[in-house]
C-alpha positions in Angstrom: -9.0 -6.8 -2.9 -9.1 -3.0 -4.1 -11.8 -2.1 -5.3 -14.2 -2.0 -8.2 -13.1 0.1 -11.3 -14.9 3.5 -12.1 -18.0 3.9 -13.6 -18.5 5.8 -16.9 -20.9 8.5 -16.5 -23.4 10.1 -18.6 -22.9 13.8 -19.6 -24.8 15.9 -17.1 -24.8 12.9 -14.6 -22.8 13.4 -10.7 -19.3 13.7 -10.8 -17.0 10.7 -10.5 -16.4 9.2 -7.0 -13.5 8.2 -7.3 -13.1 4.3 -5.4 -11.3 5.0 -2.1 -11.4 9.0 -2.5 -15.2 10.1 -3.0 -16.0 13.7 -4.3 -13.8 15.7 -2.6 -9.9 14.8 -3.3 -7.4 15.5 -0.4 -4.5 14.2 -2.2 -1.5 16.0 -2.8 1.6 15.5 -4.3 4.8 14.8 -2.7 8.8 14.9 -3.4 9.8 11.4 -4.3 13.4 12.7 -2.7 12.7 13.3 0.2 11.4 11.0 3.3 9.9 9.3 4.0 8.6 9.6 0.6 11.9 7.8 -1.2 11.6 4.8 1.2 8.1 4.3 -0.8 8.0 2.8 -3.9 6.3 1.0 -7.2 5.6 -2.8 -7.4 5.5 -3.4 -11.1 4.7 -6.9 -12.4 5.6 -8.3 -16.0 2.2 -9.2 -16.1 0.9 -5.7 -16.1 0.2 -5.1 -12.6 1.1 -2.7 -10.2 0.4 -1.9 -6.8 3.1 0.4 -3.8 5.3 -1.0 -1.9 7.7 0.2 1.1 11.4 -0.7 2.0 11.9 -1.9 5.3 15.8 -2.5 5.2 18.8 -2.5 2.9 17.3 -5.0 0.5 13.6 -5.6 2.4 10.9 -4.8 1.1 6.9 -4.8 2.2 3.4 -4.9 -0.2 0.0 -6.3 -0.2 0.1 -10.1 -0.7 -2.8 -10.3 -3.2 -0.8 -7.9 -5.5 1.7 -10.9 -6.0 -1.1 -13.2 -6.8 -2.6 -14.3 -10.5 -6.0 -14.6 -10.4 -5.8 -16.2 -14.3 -3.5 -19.0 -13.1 -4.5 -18.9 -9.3 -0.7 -19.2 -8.4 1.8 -16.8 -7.0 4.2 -14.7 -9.4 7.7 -15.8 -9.9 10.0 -13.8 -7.9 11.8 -12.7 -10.5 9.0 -10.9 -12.5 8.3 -8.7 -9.6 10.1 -5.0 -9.7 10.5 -2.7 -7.3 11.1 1.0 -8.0 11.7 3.7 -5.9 11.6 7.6 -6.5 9.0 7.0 -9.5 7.7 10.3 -11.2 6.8 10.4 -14.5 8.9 8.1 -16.1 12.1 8.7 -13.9 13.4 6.7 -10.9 16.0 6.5 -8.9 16.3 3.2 -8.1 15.6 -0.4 -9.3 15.6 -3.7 -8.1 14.0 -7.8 -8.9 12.4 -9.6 -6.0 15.1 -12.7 -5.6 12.3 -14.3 -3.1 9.0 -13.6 -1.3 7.3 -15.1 1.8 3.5 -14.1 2.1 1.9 -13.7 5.5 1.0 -17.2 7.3 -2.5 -17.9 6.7 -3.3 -15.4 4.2 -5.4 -17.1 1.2 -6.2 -15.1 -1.7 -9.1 -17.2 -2.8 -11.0 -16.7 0.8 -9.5 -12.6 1.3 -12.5 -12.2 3.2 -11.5 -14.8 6.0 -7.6 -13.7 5.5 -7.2 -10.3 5.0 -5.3 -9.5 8.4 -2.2 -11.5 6.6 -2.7 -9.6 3.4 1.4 -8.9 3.3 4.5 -9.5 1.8 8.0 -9.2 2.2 9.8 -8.9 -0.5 14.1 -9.7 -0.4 15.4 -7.8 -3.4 18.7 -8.3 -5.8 19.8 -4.5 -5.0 20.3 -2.6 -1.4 17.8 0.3 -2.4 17.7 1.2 1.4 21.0 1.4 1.9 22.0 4.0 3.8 19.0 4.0 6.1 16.6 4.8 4.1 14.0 2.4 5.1 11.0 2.7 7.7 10.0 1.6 10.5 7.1 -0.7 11.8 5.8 0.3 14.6 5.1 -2.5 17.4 2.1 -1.2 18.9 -1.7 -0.2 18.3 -2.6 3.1 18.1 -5.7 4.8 19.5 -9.0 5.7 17.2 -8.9 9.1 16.3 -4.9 9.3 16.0 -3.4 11.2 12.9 -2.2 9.4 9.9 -0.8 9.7 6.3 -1.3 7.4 3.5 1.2 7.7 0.4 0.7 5.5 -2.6 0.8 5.2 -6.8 -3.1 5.5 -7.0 -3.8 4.0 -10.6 -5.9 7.2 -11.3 -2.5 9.2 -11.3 -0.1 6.1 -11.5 2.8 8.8 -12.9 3.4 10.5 -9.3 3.0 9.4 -6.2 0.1 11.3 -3.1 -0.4 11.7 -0.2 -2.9 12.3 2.3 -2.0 14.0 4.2 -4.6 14.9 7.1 -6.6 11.4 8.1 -7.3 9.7 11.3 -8.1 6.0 12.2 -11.4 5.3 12.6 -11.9 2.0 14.0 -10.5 -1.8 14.8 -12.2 -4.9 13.0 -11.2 -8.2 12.3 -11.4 -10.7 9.7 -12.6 -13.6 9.3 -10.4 -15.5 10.9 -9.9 -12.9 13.8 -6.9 -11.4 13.0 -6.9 -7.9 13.5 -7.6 -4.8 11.1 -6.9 -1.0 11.1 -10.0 1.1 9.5 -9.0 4.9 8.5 -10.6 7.6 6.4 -7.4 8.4 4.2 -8.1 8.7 0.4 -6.6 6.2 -1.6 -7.8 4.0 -4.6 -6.5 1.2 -7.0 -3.0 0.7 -7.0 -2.1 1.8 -3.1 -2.4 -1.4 -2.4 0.4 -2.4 -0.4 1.3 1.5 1.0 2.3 2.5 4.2 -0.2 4.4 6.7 2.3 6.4 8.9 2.6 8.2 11.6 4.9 11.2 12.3 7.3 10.8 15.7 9.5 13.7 16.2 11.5 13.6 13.4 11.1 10.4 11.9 7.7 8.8 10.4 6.5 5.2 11.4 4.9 2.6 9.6 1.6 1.9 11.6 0.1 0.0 8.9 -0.4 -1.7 5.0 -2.9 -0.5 2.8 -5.1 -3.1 1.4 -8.9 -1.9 0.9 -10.9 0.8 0.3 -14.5 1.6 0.3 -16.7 2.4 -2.7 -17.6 5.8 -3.3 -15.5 7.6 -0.3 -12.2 8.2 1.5 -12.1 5.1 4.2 -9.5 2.3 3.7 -8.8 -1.0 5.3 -5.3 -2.1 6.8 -2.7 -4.6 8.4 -1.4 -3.6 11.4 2.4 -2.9 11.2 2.4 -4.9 14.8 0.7 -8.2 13.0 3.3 -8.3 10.4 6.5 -10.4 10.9 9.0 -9.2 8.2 
């Protein structure tokens, strides 16, 4: 559901807007060891594809539904083709672990994303306790207001090696799709590849899980997500 790959340009033509980030990049990037960063992680597929992910508990693990889904074959992955890798940056990790199972969110129908796309999620039960120890986030189990601060943190496909941030949006709006479930709309940068990526917000000490990337708008910073309180891990 993310967006349309670049464009080549001409020499002496605009510069490159990037899909989900425009002209002006805000992204920066961040230290895979420390949090909430290392709760954040790479879904890699045997098939090629790769979108972020979060861990949610021990062995629990969250993404965008549609990144689990073969267009080619128009069924769902096996499980077992489905990695998840945490502290990625450039070529090193710290952890590593198979999907054993999946459940997608009730309704959601990748062939209809329009009419669906407020059950765009996954969670993910993996072979190896990768959040043991705590490291996992939390979803939060409320709305929160137009105009609040959040962060987006994903493997953008542009700069798949490490993993950014950005690190100074707000939410801009509520929507719903087309079968009236409900949607988040921010103005964090993110393109191809953050599918599946927390939006958080900061509480004291600890970040929250507000949301799950799964759009972006051509041409500028403004993405689309699930709201962590319509998700049922």
């Amino acid at each position: 559901m993310i967006l349309a790959a670049l464009t080549c340009l001409a020499q002496g033509a605009p510069p490159v807007k990037i899909p989900g980030v425009g002209i002006e990049d805000p992204r920066v990037e961040v230290d895979v060891g420390q949090a909430p960063w290392s709760a954040i992680g790479r879904v890699q597929t045997e098939l090629g594809g790769r979108c972020t992910g979060f861990l949610i508990g021990p062995a629990t693990a969250l993404t965008a539904a549609h990144c689990l889904y073969y267009a080619r074959s128009r069924h769902y992955l096996q499980p077992g083709s489905i990695h998840f890798v945490t502290g990625y940056a450039r070529g090193a990790f710290t952890g590593h672990a198979r999907a054993v199972s999946f459940r997608v969110g009730p309704g959601y129908d990748p062939l209809q994303e329009g009419r669906s796309a407020g059950a765009d999620w996954a969670v993910l039960t993996l072979d190896t306790p990768l959040g043991a120890g705590g490291r996992f986030l939390t979803l939060f189990a409320s709305a929160i207001a137009i105009g609040d601060p959040v962060v987006l943190a994903g493997y953008g496909q542009d700069r798949e090696e490490v993993m950014e941030a950005d690190l100074a949006c707000n939410v801009s709006g509520w929507a719903g799709d087309g079968g009236d479930r409900d949607l988040m709309r921010h103005d964090c940068a993110g393109t191809s590849g953050t599918s599946g990526a927390p939006v958080l917000v900061r509480q004291g000490e600890r970040w929250v899980v507000v949301g799950l990337e799964i759009a972006a708008e051509m041409g500028h910073a403004d993405g689309v997500a699930v709201p962590s309180f319509a998700i049922r891990p």
